[in-house]
Structures are given as structure tokens and as C-alpha cells.
N, C-alpha and C positions, 0 to 999 in steps of 0.2 A: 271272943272268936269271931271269926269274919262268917256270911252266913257263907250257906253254900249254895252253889248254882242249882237253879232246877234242871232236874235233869231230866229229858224227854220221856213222856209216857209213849209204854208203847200203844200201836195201831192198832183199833179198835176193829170189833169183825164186820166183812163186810154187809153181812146180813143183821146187824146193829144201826137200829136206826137213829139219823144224827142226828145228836143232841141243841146244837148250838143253831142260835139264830143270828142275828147279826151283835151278838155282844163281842168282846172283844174274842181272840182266841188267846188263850194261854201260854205262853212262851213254852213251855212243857210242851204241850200238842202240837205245834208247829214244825212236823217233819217232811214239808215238802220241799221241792228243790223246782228252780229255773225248768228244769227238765219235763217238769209234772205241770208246768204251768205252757211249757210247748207243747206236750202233748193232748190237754184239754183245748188249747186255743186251736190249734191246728186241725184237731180231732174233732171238732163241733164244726169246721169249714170243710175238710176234706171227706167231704157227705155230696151224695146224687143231687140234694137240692142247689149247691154251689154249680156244678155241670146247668142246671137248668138257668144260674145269675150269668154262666160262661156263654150263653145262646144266645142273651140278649144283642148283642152287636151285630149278629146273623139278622136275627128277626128284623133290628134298624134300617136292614140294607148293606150291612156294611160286607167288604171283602175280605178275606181269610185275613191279611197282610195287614190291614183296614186296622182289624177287630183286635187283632192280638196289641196293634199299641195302643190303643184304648182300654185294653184289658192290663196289660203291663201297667199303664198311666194308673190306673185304677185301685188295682193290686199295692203300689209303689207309695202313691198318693196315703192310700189310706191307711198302709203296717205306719208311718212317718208320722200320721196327727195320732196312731192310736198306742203305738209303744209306752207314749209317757204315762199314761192311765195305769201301768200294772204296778206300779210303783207306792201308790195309797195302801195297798193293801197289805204288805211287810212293814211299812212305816206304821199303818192305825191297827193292824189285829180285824180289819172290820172291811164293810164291800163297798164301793166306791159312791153310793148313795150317802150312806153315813157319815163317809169323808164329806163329801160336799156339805154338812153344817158347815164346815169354817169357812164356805164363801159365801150360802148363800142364807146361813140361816140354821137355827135348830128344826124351824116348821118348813125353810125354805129348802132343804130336804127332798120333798114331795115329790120335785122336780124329777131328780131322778129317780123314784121309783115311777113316778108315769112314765117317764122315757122307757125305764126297761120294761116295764107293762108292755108298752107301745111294741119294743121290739121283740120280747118274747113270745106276743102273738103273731106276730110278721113271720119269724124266721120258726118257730114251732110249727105254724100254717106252715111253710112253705115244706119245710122237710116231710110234713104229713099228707102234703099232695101228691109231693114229687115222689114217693117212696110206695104209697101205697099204688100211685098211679103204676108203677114198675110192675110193683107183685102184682098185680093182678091182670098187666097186659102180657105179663113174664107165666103166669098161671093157664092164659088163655092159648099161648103159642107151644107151652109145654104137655097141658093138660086138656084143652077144650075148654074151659072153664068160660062160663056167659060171664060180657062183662056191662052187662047192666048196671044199674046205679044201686041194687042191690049189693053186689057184690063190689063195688067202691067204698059203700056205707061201712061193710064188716070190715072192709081192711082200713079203712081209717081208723076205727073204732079199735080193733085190737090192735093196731099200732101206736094210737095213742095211748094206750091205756099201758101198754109196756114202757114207754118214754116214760109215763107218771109214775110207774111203779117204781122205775131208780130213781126219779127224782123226791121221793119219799124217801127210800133209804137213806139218801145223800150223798155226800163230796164221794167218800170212799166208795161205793160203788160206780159212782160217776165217773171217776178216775181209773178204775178196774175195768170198765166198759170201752174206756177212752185207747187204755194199755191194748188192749184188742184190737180194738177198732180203728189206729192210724194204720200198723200194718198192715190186716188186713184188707183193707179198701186202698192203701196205699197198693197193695198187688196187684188187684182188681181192677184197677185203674190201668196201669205196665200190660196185665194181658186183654186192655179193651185195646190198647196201643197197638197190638200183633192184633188182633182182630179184626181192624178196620185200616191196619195199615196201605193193604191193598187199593181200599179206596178211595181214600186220601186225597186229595188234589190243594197243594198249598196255593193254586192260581185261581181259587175258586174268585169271581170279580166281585160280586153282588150287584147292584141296581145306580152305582154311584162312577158309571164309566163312562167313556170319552163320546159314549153316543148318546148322554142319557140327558134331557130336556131342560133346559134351563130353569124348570121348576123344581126338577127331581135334586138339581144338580145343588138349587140355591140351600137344599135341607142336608148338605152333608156333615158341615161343622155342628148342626143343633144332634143332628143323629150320633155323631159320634162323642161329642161332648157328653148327651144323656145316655148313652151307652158308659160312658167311665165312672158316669155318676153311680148306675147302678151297681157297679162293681163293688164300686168305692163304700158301699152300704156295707159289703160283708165285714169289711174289716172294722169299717165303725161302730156296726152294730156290737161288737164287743164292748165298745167302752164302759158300758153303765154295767160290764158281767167280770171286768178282768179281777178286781178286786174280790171276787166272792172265791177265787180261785188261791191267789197272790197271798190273800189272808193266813194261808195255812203256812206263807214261807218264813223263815227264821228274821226277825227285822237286820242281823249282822250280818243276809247277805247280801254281796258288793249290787247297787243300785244298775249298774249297767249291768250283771248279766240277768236282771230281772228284764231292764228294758228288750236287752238285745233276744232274749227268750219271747218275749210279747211281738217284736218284730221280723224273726224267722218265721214266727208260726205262720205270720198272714201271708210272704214269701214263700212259704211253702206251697200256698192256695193256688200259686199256679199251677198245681199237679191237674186240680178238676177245673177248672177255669179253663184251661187249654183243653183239656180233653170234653168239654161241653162247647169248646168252640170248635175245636178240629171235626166235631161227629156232625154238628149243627151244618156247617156245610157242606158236609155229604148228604144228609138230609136234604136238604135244598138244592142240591144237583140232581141227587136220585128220586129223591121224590119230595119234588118242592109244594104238595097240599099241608104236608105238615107244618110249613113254615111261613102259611097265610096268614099275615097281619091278621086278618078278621078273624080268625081261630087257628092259631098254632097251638099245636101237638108238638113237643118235644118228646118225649116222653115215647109217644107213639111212636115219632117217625125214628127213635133209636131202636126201637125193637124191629117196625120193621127192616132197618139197613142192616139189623144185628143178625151173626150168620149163627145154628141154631144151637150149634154147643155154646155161643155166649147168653145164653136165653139163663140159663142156672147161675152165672155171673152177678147178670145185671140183679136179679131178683136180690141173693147176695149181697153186694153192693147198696140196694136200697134198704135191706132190711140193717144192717151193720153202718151204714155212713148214715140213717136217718134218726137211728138211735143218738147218735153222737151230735149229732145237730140240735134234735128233741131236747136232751137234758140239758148241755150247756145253758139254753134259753130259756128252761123252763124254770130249773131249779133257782136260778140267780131271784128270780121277780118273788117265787114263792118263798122265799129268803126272807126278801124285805117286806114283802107283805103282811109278812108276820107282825114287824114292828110299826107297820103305819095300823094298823088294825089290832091291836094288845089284845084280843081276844082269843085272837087265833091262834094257834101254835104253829110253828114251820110246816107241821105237815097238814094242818088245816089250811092254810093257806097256800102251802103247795095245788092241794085239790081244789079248788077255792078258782084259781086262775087255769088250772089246767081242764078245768070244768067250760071256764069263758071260752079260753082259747080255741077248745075242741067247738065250741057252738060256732064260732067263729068260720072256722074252718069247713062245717057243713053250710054254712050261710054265700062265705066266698068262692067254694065249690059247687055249689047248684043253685044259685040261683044272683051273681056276680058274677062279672067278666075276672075270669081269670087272673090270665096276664094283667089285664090293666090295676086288678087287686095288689097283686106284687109289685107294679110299677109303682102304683101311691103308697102304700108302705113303706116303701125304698126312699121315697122322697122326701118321706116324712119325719123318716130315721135321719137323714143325713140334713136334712133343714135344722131337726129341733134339738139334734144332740151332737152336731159338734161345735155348735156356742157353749153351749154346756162344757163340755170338754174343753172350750179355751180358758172357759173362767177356771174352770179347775185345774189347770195346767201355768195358765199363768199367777192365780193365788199360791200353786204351790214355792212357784220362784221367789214371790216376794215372802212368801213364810220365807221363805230357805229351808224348806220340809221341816218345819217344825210346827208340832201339832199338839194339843191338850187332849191324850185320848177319854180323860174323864169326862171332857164337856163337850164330845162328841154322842156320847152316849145320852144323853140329856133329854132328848126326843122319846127314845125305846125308852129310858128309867119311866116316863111321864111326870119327869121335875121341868123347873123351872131356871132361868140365869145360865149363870158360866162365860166364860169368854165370847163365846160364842152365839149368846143369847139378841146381839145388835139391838134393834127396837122392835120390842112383841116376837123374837122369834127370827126373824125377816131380816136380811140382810139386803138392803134394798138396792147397794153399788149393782152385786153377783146379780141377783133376779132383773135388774135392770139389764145389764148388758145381753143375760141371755136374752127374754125375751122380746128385745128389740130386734136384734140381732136374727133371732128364729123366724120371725114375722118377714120382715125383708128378705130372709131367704124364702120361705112362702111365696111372695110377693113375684118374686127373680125368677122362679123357677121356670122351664121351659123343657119338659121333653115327651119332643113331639108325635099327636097321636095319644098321649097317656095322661101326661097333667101339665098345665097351661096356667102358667098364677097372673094375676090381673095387669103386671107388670113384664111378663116373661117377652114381650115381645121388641122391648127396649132397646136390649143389644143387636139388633137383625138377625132374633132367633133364637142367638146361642144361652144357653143357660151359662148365666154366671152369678149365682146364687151364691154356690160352694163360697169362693174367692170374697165376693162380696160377704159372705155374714161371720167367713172366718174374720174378716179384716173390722168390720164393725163391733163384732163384740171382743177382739184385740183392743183398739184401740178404745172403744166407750169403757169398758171395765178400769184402763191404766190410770185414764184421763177422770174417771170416779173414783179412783183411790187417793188420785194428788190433790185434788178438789175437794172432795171429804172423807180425811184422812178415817181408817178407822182405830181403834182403841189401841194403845200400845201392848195391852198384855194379849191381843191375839198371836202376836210375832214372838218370837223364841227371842234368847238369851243373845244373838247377836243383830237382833233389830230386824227392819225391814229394808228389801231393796226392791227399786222402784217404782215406793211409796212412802205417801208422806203418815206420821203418825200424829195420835193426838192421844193427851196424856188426861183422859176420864177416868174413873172405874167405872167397873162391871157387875150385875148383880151377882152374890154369890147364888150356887146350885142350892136350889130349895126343892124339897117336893117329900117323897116316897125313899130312904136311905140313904140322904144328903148329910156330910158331914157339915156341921157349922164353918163354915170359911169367909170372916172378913173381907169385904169387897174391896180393901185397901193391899189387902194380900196379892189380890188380882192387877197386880197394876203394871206387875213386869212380869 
């Protein structure tokens, strides 16, 4: 007899905490849909701290008109390099960390779990700023409430500690908070629109007009360039999370509408992106101390423009889009830190990073420049992780999505060999390309006032980092694979394309639960 299908277990409760680290998921378990994977991506953007990414082209100088095609470019730019990333995770069972052994390595790995280290304290900070700064200025205009640093400290603190609470539970509650949380702040959003409609001015100019000084004038293309750049962070920063998500979807469903789900969501981000741009200059008309370079207030200066029935809103709003923000970011890193650190358990290491992050966050709030905190974060995310993301977007071409999920696992088992194993671990093509590639975007980077890389002043100004390290670790990675081919048996059953191979073996998987497998076995 033929076997039989597994048949889906059902959905575990939400107050069951989840089991699974980055091992494979089970085809059984895997009952999520495209749907569930727009809704977390979109629902971890569509948070009060994306309004705070939408202000940035205000704060540059830039004009209402300015700011939104920067923001659009930005927006555009980045759903475009980050779509392909959702796609590892219905193929491998596993979060897009793990995927990257087959280009960079079983140790070469690492890479990205620092990248989402990197970006889950970014964007965890950032929603625990922006969100607590709300309640508690949203506290003061409702209730009198002092807002000292006293009362910044408790609402960070128990906002953090809620964000970590569902990211212990896991995916399932993550997703139930997520189910919440787009519509709701999606509303929230629609009645800040009636809100502030009144005050509105889409001719707001900013600092970049026809009377403004040949110095002001020569920083308009660097302004607005690092203004798309920063945009461009939110969607990226997903790349190294979309897989912890993706993993739960069935591998038979159709590959484009996983992509075309991973790239609505960020499409969607214009909802607070605009609405952090359209307030930002009202702000800046009505009361432009908030939106002094040397200390802007977003935050503030929306409460004060806000008229006072939106005061229970906004609060709303940061308490519900900051949640959604918190977990997307957090739960992914504590994920994989499980398996870079075998000691830990998911939720040990959940806590583990959510412990850093929070210190982090009192460190870049009292006693760091703010803003300029989020601006190098930003920069650093979009420097060091969309090489990363080429090599894995272009290794997957030349797989042809064909992947060993056994010898991806090879790292977390703590064996040894597999396809995947290259020399010691180390896949030296991938970790080449990135980090060249990451460094010269370093290097390039340029936005002005915030971060200045030793090179950034090359092109008269403008940042062209992005263009540049996408295109270098494009081409160094291709030009590394035709030059030294790698092993034939990494590539599936119809070869590689646009690369050369070379017909070695491979060590078989040895270690802790390794079945005996001739190396000769390994060779297609």
C-alpha cells in the first residue's frame, strides 16, 4: 500500500508555548497561508515607530512633495530586494539564517543571525521608544501625569516586558496579536487622517527652496537620498525575519504568492509612512521646535498638534502597533539564538536577547543622541544585510531552489560535513562577496549630519552605498562561482545555472544522530 499523506495537526493553543526552534517544521504543522505571512510583515511595519521612519525627510529638510518620493522610492525600492527572502522558508521548513548554510557555510551561518541580532535591537529599540514616548506624553495630556525619566523608565519597562511575554509564547500568539493589531492601527491611522485633516498643508516647502543659499541648496540630493535610504531600512530589515514566519507555510504553495505576500506587505507601509510624513509637517509649520535638527521631538510635537479626543488614539495606537513591531523583531533573533548557543532553549534565548535589547534601549535613550542612534542602525542594517540578501537570492537562482534540508541542519544537530560543509564550515565564495561588499557600503555611505563613512564624500555628497554594494556583492559572488566552481552535489537534480561546477565529494554528516552516508553518495 501507498503510505498516506500526513495529515495537518491541528493548532496548538495559544497560550502553549512554542516548541520548535529553528529545526525543520513538519509538514503536518505547517498550516499557514500567504495571508498570515501579510499579515505579520505588514503588522510588525504598520506600528507608531514606522510614522517616526516617515518623519525622517521632514527632519532632512525636505518638502511635503520632496519627502513622499523619497518615501515612495524607499518604500518601492525595498518590498523589490526584500520579497525574494520569503521564499526559504516554505522551501527549507526553517528561518532564513539556516537557509544561508548553502551559501555561506554551515558556521558561515552566523552571519545572519548577527545581522538579525543587529536588526532586532534596532527596530525593537525603536518601537519601544516611540511607543512608550506616546503613552506617557498621551498620559500627561490626559491624566497630568509627570513626565520625567521616571516615568519613561516604567513605560519602557512594561512595554518591553509585554513584547517578550509573546515572544516566549511564540509564532501562535505572535500571529493572534498580529490578527489584532493590522486592523486595529490600521483604523487608528484613517481616524488620525480626519484628525489632522484640517491642518494639513500638502505645499508645506521645507528648507530646500528657490531662495535657499547655495549651501543649503548643494545638500539636497544627499538629504534626500539618506532620507530613502532610511525608509528603505524598514523593509530590509525584514530579510533576515521573513523565513521565521514563511516556515510555517505548506512547501506546495505557489512560490509567487508567497513573494507577492512578502511584497504587499511593505506596500502596504505606506499607510504610516505617509501618515508620519503628512503630521511631521504640520509639526514643522505649527510648531517647528519639534523638528530641530539638534533635538527633534516627533513624538511630542504630534501630541502637541493632536486635538484632545485623539490623545486616547495615539496612546492606542502605540500601545497596539508597538506590540507588532516588538515581536516580529524580537522573536525571530531569539529563534536562532537558540541554535547558535545549544544551551539555550528558544525561550532562554528569547530572554537572553530581549534582556540586551532592553539595556540597549535605556543606554540609546538617556544617555545617546537619539535620532542619530536610529539613523546608524539604519545604516547599518541596509549596509550589512542586503549583500547578504544578494548572495542568498542569487545562490538560490543558481540552486534552482534546490536545497538538502538535512544538511542545513548540520550547525543546530552540532555534526559535522554534508553538502554543505565547503572547507571547515566556511563557505568562502558567499562570506566573500558579503563582506566586501558590506564594507564598501560602510565605506560610501553618506547621510548627512548622521553618518559620514571615510569615503562618503566621493560622489559630491550623495550616498551611493545602496547601488554600489548591491552591485559589488552581485557581481563578486557570480564571478566566485565561475572561477571556483563549487561541488556538484550542492545543486539539485537539474544542475546549476550561472555557475560552474566541480565534480569532488563531500564529507558525509558525522556527529550526534548522523546516519552513515558515503561521501560518494553525495556527489549528485
Amino acid at each position: 500500500m501507498s503510505p498516506q499523506p500526513e495529515l495537518p495537526s491541528p493548532a496548538p493553543s495559544l497560550t502553549e508555548v512554542e516548541s520548535h526552534g529553528v529545526d525543520r517544521i513538519p509538514d503536518a504543522e505547517r498550516t499557514a497561508g500567504p495571508l498570515d505571512l501579510f499579515r505579520l510583515a505588514f503588522g510588525g511595519a504598520n506600528t507608531f515607530s514606522t510614522c517616526v521612519l516617515g518623519a525622517f525627510p521632514i527632519l532632512f529638510g525636505l518638502s511635503f512633495w520632496q519627502g513622499l518620493a523619497a518615501t515612495l522610492l524607499g518604500v518601492v525600492a525595498g518590498a523589490l530586494i526584500l520579497c525574494p527572502m520569503a521564499v526559504f522558508g516554505p522551501v527549507n521548513g526553517t528561518n532564513n539564517a539556516v537557509s544561508s548554510s548553502a551559501h555561506l557555510g554551515v558556521h558561515g551561518r552566523v552571519v545572519g543571525s548577527f545581522l538579525s541580532l543587529l536588526t532586532a535591537v534596532a527596530f525593537f529599540s525603536i518601537s519601544v521608544w516611540s511607543s512608550g514616548d506616546a503613552l506617557v506624553g498621551g498620559a500627561h495630556r490626559l491624566f497630568g501625569l509627570d513626565r520625567g525619566n521616571l516615568s519613561y523608565v516604567v513605560a519602557y519597562a512594561l512595554f518591553a516586558g509585554l513584547v517578550l511575554a509573546v515572544c516566549v509564547y511564540g509564532f501562535r500568539f505572535m500571529l493572534f496579536v498580529n490578527k489584532i493589531a493590522v486592523p486595529s492601527a490600521s483604523l487608528l491611522f484613517l481616524i488620525g487622517a480626519v484628525a489632522f485633516a484640517g491642518d494639513f498643508d500638502p505645499s508645506y516647502a521645507g528648507v530646500f527652496t528657490d531662495s535657499a543659499d547655495a549651501a543649503t541648496q548643494s545638500l539636497f540630493w544627499p538629504s534626500f537620498i539618506g532620507a530613502a535610504l532610511i525608509v528603505l531600512s524598514n523593509p530590509v530589515s525584514f530579510g533576515a525575519f521573513l523565513g521565521d514566519w514563511s516556515r510555517y507555510i505548506p512547501a506546495s504553495t505557489p512560490r509567487r504568492r508567497v513573494v507577492g505576500a512578502a511584497f504587499l506587505s511593505q506596500i502596504a507601509t505606506l499607510l504610516p509612512f505617509v501618515f508620519g510624513l503628512a503630521t511631521a509637517s504640520i509639526i514643522a509649520t505649527k510648531v517647528p521646535e519639534y523638528v530641530d535638527p539638534a533635538a527633534p521631538d516627533f513624538v511630542g510635537g504630534l501630541l502637541a498638534i493632536s486635538p484632545g479626543w485623539y490623545f486616547l488614539p495615539v496612546c492606542l495606537l502605540a500601545l497596539i502597533g508597538g506590540m507588532a513591531t516588538g515581536t516580529t523583531a524580537l522573536y525571530g533573533t531569539g529563534l536562532d539564538f537558540s541554535s547558535v548557543f545549544p544551551r539555550l532553549s528558544r525561550v532562554q534565548a528569547t530572554l537572553l536577547v530581549g534582556a540586551l535589547s532592553i539595556a540597549c534601549i535605556f543606554v540609546g535613550r538617556f544617555a545617546l543622541d537619539l535620532v542619530q542612534s536610529i539613523s546608524t542602525f539604519a545604516t547599518m542594517i541596509i549596509t550589512c544585510t542586503t549583500p547578504w540578501m544578494v548572495v542568498m537570492m542569487l545562490g538560490y537562482w543558481t540552486r534552482r531552489g534546490w536545497y538538502d534540508p538535512e544538511a542545513l541542519q548540520v550547525f543546530n544537530r552540532r555534526q559535522r560535513g554534508g553538502r554543505y560543509w565547503f572547507a571547515h564550515g566556511w563557505n568562502w565564495r558567499g562570506m566573500t562577496a558579503w563582506w566586501v561588499a558590506a564594507v564598501i557600503g560602510v565605506l560610501f555611505t553618506n547621510i548627512p549630519g548622521q553618518f559620514v563613512g571615510p569615503l562618503g564624500d566621493l560622489a559630491g555628497g550623495v550616498d551611493i552605498s545602496l547601488p554600489l554594494s548591491l552591485a559589488v556583492a552581485a557581481v563578486l559572488f557570480l564571478a566566485l562561482l565561475r572561477l571556483f566552481p563549487e561541488p556538484r552535489a550542492v545543486y539539485g537534480p537539474e544542475g546549476a545555472w550561472l555557475a560552474r561546477t566541480a565534480e569532488v565529494p563531500v564529507p558525509p554528516i558525522s556527529g550526534p544522530g548522523a546516519l552513515s552516508v558515503p561521501s560518494a553518495t553525495l556527489r549528485a
